[in-house]
C-alpha positions as CSV (number, residue, x, y, z in Angstrom):
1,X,-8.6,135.8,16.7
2,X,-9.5,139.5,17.9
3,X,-7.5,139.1,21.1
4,X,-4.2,138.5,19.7
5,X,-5.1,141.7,17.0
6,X,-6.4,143.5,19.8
7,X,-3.1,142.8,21.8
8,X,-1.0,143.8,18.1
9,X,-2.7,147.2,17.9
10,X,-2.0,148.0,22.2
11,X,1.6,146.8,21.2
12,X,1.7,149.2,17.7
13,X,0.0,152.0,20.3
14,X,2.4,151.7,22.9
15,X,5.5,151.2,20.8
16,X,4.8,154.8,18.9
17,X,4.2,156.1,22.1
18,X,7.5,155.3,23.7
19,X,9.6,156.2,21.0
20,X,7.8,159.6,20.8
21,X,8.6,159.9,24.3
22,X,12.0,158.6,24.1
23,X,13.5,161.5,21.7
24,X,13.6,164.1,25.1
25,X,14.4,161.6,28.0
26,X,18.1,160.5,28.5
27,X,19.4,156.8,27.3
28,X,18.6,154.6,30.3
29,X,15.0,156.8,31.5
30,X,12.1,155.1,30.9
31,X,8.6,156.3,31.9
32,X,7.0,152.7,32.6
33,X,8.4,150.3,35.3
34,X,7.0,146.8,35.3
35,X,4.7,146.5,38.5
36,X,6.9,143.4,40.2
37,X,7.0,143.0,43.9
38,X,6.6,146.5,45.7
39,X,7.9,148.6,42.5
40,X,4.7,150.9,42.7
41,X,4.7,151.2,46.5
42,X,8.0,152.2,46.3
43,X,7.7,154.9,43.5
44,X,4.8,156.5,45.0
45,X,6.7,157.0,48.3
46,X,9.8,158.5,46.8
47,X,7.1,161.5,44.8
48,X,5.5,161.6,48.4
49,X,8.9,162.1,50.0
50,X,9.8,164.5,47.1
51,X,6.6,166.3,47.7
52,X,7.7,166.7,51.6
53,X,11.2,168.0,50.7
54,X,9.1,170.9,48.6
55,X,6.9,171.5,51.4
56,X,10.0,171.7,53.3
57,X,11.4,173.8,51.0
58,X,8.6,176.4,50.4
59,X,8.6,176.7,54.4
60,X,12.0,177.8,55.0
61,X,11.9,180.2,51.9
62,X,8.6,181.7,53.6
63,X,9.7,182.2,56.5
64,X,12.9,184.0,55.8
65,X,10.4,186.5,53.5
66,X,8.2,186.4,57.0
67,X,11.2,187.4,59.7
68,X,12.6,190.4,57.2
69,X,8.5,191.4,57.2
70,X,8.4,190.7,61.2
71,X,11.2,192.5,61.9
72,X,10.9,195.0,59.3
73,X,7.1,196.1,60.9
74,X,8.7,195.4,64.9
75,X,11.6,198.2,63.5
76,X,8.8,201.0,62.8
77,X,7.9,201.2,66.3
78,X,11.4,200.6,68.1
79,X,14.1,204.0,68.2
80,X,16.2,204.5,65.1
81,X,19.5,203.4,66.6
82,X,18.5,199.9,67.4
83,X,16.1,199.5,64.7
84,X,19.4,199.8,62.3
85,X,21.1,197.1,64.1
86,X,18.7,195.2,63.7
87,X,18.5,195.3,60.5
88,X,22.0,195.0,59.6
89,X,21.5,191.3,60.2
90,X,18.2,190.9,59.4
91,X,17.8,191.3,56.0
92,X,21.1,189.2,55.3
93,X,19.1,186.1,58.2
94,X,16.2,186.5,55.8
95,X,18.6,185.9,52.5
96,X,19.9,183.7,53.5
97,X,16.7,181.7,54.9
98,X,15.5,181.9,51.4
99,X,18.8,180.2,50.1
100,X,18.8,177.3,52.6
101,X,15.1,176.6,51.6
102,X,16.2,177.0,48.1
103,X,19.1,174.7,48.7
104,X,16.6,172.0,50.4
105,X,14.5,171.8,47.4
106,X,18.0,171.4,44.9
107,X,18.8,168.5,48.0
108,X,15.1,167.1,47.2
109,X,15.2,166.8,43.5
110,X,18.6,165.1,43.5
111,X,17.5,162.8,45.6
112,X,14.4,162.0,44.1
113,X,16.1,161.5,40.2
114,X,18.8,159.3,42.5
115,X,16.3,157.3,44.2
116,X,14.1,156.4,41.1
117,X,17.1,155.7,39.4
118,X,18.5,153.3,42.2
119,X,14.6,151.8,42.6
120,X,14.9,150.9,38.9
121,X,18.3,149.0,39.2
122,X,17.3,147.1,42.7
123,X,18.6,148.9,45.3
124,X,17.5,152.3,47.6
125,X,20.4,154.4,48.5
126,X,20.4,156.4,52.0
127,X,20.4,159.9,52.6
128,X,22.4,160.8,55.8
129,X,24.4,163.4,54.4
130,X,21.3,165.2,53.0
131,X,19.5,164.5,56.3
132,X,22.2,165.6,58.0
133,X,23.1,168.8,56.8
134,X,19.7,170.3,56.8
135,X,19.4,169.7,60.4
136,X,22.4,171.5,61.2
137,X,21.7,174.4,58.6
138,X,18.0,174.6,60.0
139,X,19.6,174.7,63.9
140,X,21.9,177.2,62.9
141,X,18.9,178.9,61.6
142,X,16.8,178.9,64.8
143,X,19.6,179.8,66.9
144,X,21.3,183.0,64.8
145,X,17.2,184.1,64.6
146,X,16.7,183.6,68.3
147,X,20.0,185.1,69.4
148,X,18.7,188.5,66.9
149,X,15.2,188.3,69.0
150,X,16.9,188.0,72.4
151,X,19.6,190.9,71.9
152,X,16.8,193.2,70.5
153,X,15.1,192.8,73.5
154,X,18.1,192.9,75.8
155,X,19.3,196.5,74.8
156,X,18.8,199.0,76.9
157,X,15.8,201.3,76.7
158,X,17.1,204.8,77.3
159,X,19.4,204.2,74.1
């Protein structure tokens, strides 16, 4: 007799619980998934992925606050003429650095409400597009920052 009233009260328990948690999530969200098959595994690696694309994200908005710094401190020590090049497209590099890393972490929570969302209904959709298009942003990147490097270095001296 006290299991079953024990099993009543975890019911009553859980019941007020979930609809006090229900009034702010959207119709369809729920906050506990039955633990069928690989349904945990799977959870815990899409947070751990979304935890990578912050990483990710954080990086790229550091370093775009680190190159405007870099070059900012290289510019003290260079002559005035270059040093103003320079910065005509650094500071806009650095900007937009911080947007792309920005725009990786918008690209990570998407994805991460989309996955859960597909994990709860049976299927995993893939991200190439996503994938994709931060390689190519973060090459474009690395190449307009290593072309700035190599034509500070390559003006002339006298100048």
């Amino acid at each position: 007799m006290g299991k079953p009233l024990q099993q009543d009260q975890d019911s009553i328990a859980t019941d007020s619980c979930t609809s006090q948690s229900r009034s702010f999530l959207p119709s369809g969200v729920s906050l506990r998934l039955e633990n069928s098959g690989s349904v945990a595994r799977d959870h815990l690696a899409s947070e751990r992925t979304f935890l990578a694309y912050m990483r990710t994200s954080l990086a790229i908005a550091s370093s775009g606050v680190a190159l405007v710094q870099l070059f900012s401190a290289a510019s003290v020590s260079v002559p005035q003429g270059s040093a103003h090049r320079l910065h005509l497209y650094i500071r806009p590099l650095g900007a937009s650095t911080i947007v792309i890393g920005l725009i990786v972490l918008f690209i990570g929570v998407v994805r991460y409400f989309t996955v859960q969302s597909a994990l709860t209904k049976g299927y995993f959709p893939v991200a190439r597009i996503a994938t994709g298009f931060i390689a190519v942003m973060l090459t474009a990147l690395v190449t307009l920052t290593f072309g700035i490097m190599l034509a500070g270095k390559l003006e002339p001296k006298g100048k």
